[in-house]
Backbone bond lengths (Angstrom), bond angles and torsions (degrees), N, CA, C in turn:
res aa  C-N    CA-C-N  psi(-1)  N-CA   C-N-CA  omega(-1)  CA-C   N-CA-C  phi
1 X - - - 1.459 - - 1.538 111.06 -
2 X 1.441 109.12 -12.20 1.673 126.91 171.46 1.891 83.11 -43.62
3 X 0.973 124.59 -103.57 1.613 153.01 -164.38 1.797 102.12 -29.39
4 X 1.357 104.48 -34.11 1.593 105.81 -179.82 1.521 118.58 -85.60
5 X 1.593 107.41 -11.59 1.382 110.95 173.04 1.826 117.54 -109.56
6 X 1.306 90.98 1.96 1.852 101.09 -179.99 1.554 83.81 -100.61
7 X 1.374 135.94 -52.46 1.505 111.05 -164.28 1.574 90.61 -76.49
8 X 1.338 140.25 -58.65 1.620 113.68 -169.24 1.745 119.83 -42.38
9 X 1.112 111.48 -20.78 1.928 130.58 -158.20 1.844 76.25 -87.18
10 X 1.459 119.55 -55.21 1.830 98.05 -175.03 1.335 122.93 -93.60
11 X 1.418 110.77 7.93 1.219 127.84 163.11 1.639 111.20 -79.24
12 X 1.089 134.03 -52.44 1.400 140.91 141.85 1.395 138.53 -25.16
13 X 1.482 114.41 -20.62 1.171 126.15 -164.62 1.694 108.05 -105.99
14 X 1.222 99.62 5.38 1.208 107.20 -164.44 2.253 107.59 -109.82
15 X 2.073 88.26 -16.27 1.337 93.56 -178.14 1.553 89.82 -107.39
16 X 1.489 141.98 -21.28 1.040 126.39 -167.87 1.616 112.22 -123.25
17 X 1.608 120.19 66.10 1.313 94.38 -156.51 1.571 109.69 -96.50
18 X 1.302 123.83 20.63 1.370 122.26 159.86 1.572 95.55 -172.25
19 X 1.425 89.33 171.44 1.794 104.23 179.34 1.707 95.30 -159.53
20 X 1.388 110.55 117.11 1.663 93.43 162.19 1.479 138.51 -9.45
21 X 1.209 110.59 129.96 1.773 95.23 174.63 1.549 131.64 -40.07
22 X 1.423 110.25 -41.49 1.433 117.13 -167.13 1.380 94.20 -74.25
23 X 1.570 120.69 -47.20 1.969 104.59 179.45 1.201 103.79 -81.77
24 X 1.340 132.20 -14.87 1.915 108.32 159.76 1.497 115.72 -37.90
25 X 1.815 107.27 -63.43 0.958 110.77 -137.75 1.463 103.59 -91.30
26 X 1.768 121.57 -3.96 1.218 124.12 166.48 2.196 118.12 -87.30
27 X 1.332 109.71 6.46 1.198 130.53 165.37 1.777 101.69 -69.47
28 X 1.334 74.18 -87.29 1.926 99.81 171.65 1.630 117.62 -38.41
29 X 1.231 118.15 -34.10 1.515 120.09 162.83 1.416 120.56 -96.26
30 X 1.529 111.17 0.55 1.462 93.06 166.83 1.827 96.27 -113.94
31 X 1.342 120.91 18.73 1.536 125.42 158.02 1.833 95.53 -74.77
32 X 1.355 94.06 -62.22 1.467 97.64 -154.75 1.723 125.22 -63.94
33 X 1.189 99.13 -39.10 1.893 108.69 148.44 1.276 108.47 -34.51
34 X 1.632 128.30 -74.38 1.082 122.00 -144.36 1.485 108.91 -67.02
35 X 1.640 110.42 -29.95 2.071 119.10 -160.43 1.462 76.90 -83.90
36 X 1.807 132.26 -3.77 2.068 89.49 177.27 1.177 78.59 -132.55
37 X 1.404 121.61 83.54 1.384 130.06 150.91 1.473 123.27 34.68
38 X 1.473 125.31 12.94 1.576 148.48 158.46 1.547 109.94 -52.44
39 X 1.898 112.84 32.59 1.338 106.00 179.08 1.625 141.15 -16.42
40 X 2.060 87.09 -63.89 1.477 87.23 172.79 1.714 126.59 -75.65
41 X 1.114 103.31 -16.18 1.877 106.66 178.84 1.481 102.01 -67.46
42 X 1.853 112.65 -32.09 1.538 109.70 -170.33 1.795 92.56 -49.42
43 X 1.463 101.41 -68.99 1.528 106.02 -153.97 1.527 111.41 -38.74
44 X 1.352 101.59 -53.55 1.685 102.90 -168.97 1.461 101.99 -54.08
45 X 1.382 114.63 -51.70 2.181 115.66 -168.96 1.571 94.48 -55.38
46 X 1.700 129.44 -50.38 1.315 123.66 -170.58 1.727 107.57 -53.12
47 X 1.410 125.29 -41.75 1.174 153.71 178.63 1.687 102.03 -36.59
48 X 1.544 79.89 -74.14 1.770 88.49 179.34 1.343 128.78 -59.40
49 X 1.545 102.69 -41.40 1.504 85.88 176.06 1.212 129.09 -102.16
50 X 1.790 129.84 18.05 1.564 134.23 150.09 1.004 93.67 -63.34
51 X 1.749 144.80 -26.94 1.242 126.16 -165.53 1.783 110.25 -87.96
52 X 1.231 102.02 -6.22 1.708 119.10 -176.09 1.381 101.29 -87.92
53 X 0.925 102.49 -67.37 2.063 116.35 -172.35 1.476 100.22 -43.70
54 X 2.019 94.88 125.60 1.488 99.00 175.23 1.497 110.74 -77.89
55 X 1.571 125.79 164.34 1.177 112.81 175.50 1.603 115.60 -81.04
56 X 1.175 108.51 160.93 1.861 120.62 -173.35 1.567 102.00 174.44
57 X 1.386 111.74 -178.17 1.437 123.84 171.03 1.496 130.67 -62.21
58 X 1.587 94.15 -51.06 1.661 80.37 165.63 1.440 122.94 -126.87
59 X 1.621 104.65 33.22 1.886 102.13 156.03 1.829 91.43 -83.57
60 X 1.374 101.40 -31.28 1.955 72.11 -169.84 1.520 108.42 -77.10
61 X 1.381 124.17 11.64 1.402 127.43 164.09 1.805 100.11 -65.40
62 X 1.806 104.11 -63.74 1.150 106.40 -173.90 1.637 107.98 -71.56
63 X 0.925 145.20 -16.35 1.543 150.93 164.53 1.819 90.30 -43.31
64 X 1.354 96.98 -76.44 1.622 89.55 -161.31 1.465 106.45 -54.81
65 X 1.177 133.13 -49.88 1.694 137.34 -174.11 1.422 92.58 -52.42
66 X 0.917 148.59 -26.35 2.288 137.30 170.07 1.209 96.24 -77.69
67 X 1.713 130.86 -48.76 1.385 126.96 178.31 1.637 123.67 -60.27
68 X 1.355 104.45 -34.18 1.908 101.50 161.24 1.153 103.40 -83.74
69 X 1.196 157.19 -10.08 1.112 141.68 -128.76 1.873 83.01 -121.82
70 X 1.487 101.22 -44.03 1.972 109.37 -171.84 1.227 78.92 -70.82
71 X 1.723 127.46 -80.39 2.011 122.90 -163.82 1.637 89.63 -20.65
72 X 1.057 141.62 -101.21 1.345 138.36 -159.87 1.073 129.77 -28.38
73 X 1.160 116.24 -75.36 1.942 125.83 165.46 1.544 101.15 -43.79
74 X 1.150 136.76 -45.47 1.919 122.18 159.48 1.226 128.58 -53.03
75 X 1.231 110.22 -23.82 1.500 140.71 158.96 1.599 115.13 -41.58
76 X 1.162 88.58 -90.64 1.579 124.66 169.18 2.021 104.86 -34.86
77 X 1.418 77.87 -53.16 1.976 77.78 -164.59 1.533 106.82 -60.39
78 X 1.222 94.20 -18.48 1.548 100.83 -147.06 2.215 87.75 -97.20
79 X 1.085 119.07 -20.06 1.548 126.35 175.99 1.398 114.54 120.34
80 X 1.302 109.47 -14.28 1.853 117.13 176.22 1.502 112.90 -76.71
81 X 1.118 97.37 121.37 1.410 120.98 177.32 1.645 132.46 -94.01
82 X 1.310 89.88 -13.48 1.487 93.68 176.32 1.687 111.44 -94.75
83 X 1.336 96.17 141.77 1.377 97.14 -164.21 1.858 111.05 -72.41
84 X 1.467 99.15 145.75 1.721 116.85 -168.15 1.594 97.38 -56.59
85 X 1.624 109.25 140.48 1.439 94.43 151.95 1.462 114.69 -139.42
86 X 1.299 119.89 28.72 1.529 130.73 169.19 1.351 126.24 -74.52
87 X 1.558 95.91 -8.37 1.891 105.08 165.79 1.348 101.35 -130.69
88 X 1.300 129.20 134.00 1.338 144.80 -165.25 1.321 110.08 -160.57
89 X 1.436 118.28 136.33 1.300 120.75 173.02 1.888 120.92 -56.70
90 X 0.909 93.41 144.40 1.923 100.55 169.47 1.445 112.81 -66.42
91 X 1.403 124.00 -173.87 1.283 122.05 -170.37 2.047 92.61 -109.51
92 X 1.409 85.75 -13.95 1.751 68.14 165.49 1.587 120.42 -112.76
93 X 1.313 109.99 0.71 1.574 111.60 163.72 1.972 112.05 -75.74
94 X 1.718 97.60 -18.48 1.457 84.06 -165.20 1.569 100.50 -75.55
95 X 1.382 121.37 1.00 1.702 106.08 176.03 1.427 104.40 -60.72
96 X 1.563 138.30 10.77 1.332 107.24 -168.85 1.677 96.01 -140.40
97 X 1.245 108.11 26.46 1.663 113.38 174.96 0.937 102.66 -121.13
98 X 1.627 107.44 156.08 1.476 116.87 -153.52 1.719 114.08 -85.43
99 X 1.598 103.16 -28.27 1.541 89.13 177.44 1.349 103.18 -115.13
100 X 1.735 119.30 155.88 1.555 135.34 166.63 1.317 102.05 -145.14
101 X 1.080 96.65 121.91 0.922 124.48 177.76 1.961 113.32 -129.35
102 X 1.514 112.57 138.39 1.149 133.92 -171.30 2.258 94.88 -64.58
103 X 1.977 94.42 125.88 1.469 101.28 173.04 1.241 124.32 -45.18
104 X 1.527 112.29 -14.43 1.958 114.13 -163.43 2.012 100.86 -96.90
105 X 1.700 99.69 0.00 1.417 96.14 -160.74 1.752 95.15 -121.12
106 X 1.518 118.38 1.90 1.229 135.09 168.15 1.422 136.63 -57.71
107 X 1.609 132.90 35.41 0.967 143.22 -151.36 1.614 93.60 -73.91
108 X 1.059 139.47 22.70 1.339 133.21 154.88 1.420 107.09 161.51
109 X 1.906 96.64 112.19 1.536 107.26 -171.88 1.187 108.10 -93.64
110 X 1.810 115.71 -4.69 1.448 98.74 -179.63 1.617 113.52 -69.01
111 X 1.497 108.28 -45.73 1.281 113.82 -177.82 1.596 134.95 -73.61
112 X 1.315 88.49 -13.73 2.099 108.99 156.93 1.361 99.74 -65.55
113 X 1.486 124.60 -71.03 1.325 126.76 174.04 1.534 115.21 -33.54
114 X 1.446 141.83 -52.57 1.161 144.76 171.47 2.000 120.59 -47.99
115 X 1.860 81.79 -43.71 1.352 108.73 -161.48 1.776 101.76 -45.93
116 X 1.608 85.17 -70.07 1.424 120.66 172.15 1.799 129.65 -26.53
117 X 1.197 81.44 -40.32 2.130 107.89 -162.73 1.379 85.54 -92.75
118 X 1.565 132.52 -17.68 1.646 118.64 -167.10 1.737 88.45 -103.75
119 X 1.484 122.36 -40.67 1.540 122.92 -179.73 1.361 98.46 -38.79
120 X 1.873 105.67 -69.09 1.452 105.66 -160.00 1.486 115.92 -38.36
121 X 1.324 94.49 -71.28 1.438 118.67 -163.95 1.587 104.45 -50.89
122 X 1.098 122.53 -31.54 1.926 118.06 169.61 1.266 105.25 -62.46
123 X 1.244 129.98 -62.75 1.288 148.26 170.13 1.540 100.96 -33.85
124 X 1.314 130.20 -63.54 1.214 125.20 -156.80 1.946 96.12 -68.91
125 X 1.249 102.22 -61.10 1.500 105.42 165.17 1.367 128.44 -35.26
126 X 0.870 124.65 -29.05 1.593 133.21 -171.59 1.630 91.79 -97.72
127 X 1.115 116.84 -63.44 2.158 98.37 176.75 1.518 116.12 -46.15
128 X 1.518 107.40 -54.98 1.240 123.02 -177.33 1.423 133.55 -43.86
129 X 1.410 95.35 -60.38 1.418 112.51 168.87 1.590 167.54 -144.19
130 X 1.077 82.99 97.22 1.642 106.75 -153.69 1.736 131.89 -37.76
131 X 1.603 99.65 -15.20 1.113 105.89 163.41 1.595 133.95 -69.65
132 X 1.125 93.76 -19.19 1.476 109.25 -178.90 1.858 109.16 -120.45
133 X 0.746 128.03 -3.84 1.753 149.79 136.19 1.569 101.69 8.60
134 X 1.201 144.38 -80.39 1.669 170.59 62.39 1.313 93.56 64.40
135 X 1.999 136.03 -64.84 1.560 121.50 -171.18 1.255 86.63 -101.14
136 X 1.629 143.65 58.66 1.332 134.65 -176.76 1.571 58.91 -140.61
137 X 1.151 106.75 -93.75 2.325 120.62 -140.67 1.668 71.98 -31.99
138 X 1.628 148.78 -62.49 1.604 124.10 -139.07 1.715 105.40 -45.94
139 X 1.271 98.27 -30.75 1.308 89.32 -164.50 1.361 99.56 -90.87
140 X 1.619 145.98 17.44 1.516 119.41 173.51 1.126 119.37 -63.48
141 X 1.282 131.91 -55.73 1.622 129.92 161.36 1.291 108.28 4.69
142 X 1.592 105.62 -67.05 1.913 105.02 -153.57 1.004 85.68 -109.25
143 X 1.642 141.56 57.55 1.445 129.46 128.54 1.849 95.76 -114.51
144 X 1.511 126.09 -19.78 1.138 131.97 161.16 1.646 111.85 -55.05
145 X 1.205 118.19 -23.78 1.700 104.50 -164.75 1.114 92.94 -99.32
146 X 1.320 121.99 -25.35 1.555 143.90 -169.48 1.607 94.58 -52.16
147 X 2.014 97.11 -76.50 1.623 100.16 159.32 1.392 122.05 -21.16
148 X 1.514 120.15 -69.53 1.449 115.80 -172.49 1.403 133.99 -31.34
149 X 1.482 97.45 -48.53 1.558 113.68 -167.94 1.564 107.62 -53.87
150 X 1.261 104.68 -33.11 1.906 118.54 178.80 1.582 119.73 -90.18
151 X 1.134 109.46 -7.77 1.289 113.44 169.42 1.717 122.11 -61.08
152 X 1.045 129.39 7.31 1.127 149.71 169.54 1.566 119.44 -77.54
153 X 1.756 85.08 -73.69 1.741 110.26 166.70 1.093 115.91 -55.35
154 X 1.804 131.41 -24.38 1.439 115.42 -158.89 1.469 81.45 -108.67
155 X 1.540 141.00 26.86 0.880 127.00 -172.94 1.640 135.30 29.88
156 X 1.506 92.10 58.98 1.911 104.99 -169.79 1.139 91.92 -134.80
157 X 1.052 116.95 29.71 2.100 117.39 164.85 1.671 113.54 -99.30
């Protein structure tokens, strides 16, 4: 899943190839809130930087991936555990998330939906912004296992 997240990462680089520093690094901090359980910091960093991101085709891909990504971490803060599904990507934002998978093979879209909005948004962070580059790679591992779990569905087993 090494190879499936380096070609999506240069597949990506091609829709996000810079963002100011300050909305890099508020991408990248509302990734990094959310993977250490910093619920409420997620929402506010997700907050800030939909309010950064210019509009186009695929920031409002990454727009919505901070917007599931906050539904959740409000979730979370709040004691709900089941994952949000009142914000969901479109069928034309999903050209820019990493997994698709076929509806009949969907045993839970809330947490694809989550899955997805945390890929992007690392991904987008990691092209974007380099200052934080270093507390981004700690976490490739667990966006790699993340990968794993779907390796089934994407039929790459």
């Amino acid at each position: 899943m090494e190879q499936f997240l380096n070609t999506y990462i240069e597949r990506m680089k091609g829709y996000f190839p810079g963002f100011p520093p300050a909305t890099a690094h508020e991408i990248a901090s509302a990734f990094l809130a959310y993977k250490f359980g910093l619920y409420e910091k997620a929402v506010s960093e997700c907050s800030n930087a939909i309010a950064l991101i210019p509009d186009n085709t695929p920031n409002a891909a990454l727009k919505k991936a901070l917007a599931i990504l906050r539904a959740n971490a409000d979730d979370r803060n709040n004691s709900q555990v089941t994952a949000d599904l009142t914000v969901a990507f479109t069928d034309s934002e999903r050209t820019f998330v990493a997994i698709v998978i076929p509806e009949d093979k969907n045993e839970d879209p809330g947490t694809l939906e989550l899955d997805n909005a945390l890929i992007l948004v690392y991904v987008a962070a990691l092209i974007t912004s380099g200052d934080d580059e270093e507390a981004l790679e700690e976490h490739r591992r667990r966006i790699i296992r993340l990968l794993n779990d779907y390796k089934k569905s994407l039929g790459l087993d």
